[in-house]
N, C-alpha and C positions, 0 to 999 in steps of 0.2 A: 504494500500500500504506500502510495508517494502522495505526499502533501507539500504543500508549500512551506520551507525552509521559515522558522519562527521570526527571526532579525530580517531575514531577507523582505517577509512580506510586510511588517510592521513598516521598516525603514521606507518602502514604497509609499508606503498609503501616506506617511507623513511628510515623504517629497512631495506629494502630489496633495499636499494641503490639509490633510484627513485627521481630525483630532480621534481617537482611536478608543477601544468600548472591548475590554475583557470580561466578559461574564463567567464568575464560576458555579460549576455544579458537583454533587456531590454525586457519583458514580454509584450506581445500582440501590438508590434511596427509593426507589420504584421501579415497578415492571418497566414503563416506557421511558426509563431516563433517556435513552438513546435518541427516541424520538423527541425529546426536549432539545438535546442539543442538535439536532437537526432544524428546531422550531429557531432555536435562538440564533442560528448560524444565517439561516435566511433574515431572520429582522434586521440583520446588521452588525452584528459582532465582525469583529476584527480577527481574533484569536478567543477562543474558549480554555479556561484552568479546568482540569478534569480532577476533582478530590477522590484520592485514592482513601477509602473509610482506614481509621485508626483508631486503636483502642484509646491512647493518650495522646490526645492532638495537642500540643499545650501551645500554639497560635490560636487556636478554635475557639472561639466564644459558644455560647449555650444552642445557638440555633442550628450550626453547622455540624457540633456534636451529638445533638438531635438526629438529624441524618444521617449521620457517621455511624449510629447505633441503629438505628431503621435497615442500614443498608447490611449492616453486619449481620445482624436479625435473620436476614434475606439471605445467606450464606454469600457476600460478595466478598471477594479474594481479590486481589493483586492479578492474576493469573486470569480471571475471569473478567475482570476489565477490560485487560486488552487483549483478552481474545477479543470481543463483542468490537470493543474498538477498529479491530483491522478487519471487522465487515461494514463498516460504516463508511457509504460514499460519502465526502466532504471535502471542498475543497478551502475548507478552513483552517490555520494552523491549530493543532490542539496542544496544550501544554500540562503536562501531570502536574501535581501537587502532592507532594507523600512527605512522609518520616522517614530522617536516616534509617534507622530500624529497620522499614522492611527495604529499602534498597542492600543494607548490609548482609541480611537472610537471602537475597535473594543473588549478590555475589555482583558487584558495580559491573563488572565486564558483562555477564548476564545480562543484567534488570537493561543496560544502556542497550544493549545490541535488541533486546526485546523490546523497548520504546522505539526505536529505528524500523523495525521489520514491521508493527502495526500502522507505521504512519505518524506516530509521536514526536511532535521535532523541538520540545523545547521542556525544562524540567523546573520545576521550584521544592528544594529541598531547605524548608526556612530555620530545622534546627541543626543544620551542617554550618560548624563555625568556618570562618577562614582561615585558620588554623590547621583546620584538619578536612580542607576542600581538596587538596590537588590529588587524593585518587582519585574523587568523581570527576573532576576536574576532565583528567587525563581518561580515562574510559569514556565521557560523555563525548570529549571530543574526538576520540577514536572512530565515531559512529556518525556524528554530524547532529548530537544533541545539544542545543545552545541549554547551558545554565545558567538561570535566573538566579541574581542574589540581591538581595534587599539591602537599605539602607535607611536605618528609623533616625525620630527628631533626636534621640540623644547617640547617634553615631559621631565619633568625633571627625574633624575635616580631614585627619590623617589616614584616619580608618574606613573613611566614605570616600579617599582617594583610592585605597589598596581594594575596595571593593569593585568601584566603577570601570579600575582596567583588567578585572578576571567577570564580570557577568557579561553576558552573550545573550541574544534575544532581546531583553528592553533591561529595565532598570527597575527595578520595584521600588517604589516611594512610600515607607509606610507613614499612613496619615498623619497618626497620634499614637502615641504609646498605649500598651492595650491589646487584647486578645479582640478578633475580627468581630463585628455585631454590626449592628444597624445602631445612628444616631443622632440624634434630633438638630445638631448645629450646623453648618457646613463650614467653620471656619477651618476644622483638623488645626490641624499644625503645617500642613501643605506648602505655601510659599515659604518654610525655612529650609525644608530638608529637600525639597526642588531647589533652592539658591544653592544648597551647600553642595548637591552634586553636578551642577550644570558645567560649572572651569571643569570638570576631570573625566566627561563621556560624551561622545554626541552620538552614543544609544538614546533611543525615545526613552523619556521619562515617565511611568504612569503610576500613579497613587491609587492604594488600594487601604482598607482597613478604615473602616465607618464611611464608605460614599453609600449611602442608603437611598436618594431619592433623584430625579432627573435635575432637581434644581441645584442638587449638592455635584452633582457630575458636573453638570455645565458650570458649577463655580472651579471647581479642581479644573478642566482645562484649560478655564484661563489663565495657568500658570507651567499647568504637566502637558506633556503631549497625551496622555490619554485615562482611563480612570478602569478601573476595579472593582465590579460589583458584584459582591459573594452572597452573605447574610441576607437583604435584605431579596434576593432571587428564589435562593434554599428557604425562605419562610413561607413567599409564596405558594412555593411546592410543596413545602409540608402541609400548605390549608387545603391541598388540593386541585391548583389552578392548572397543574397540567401543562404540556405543550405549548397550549392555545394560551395562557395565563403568563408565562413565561415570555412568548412570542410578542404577547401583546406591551408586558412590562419592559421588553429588551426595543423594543419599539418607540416608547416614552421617554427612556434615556436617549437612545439615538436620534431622537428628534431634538433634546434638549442640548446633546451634545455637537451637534450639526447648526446650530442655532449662533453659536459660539465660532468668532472669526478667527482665522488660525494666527493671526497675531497677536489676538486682544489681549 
């Protein structure tokens, strides 16, 4: 299964003016997840996070761990994702989302060459320090897997330099300090931790962690190139909204984020 290379497709859209719309979902939280992220790839996403379920997320705020337990419930594995994964026509990049943990059980040369063969082209492993990154480092890139690494408001400038020249794909901007949820402000902390890694990447920037609503998106890019919308996706789907619920909500941001000049 060949998909569009993660950095590759990002970097295009944002030559060509495009403020950018990652939506995530949590992998096998329901019979038709798959058909969600087929619903949400047509409304306009850019790139889709695929949440690999874990017993200890400890990024996860309450709603995603919700899912994450729903989905486990459902006997969803590692293994099982991406099979279903490499039957999925899309010409969207997809990007996992997991725990060192199970990339380590499952052996970095492995798990990478297995995100590669379904189509996976891009990784976010958020409790892998820097420290202890250059074996996935060195496997992801063996395969052509861009790895995503973050950069929060309390990362120093030194250590949000050492990040911005080993992440591949975009750049994760975490909003506000804090486990991922949905929230009621839209200021985040956004315009600090965007200044502070702008001098050191000209990877797209996108902020992720508390963008809850289209008017909090369209505030985030008018600073990030593009915004991260988790929790507030995964609630909907836990009420039920389906596909069609999904399509419609990844639909309201994209209108709101297209609304927004790409200089503003």
């Amino acid at each position: 299964m060949s998909r569009p290379r993660l950095e590759d497709r990002l970097r295009e859209r944002v030559a060509a003016k495009r403020k950018l719309l990652i939506p995530y979902v949590m992998a096998g939280q329901s019979e038709d997840w798959l058909e969600t992220v087929q619903a949400i790839a047509d409304a306009g996403a850019d790139a889709i996070e695929i949440g690999l379920p874990f017993s200890d997320p400890i990024m996860d705020g309450p709603v995603i761990q919700e899912a994450a337990v729903l989905s486990l419930e459902r006997g969803t594995t590692p293994q099982s994702v991406l099979n279903e994964l490499g039957r999925l026509e899309l010409d969207t990049p997809l990007v996992v989302m997991t725990y060192f943990n199970l990339v380590y059980r499952a052996g970095l040369d492995r798990f990478a060459g297995r995100l590669q063969e379904v189509g996976v082209t891009g990784c976010i492993i958020p409790d892998l320090s820097l420290e202890e990154f250059s074996g996935w480092e060195k496997a992801a890139e063996r395969v052509g897997i861009d790895p995503v690494l973050l950069v929060a408001p309390s990362t120093s400038a030194e250590r949000a330099k050492a990040i911005c020249e080993r992440s591949r794909g975009f750049l994760y901007a975490v909003g506000r300090m804090g486990v991922t949820g949905e929230r009621d402000d839209a200021s985040l902390e956004v315009g600090a931790v965007v200044s502070k890694v702008r001098p050191f990447t000209s990877l797209p920037v996108c902020v992720g962690v508390g963008v809850s609503t289209p008017e909090q998106a369209a505030a985030v890019v008018k600073v990030a190139d593009g915004a991260i919308v988790g929790s507030a996706l995964v609630r909907r789907l836990l009420e039920g909204g389906g596909p069609e619920g999904a399509a419609t909500f990844i639909g309201e941001l994209r209108s709101a984020i297209d609304s927004v000049t790409f200089d503003a």
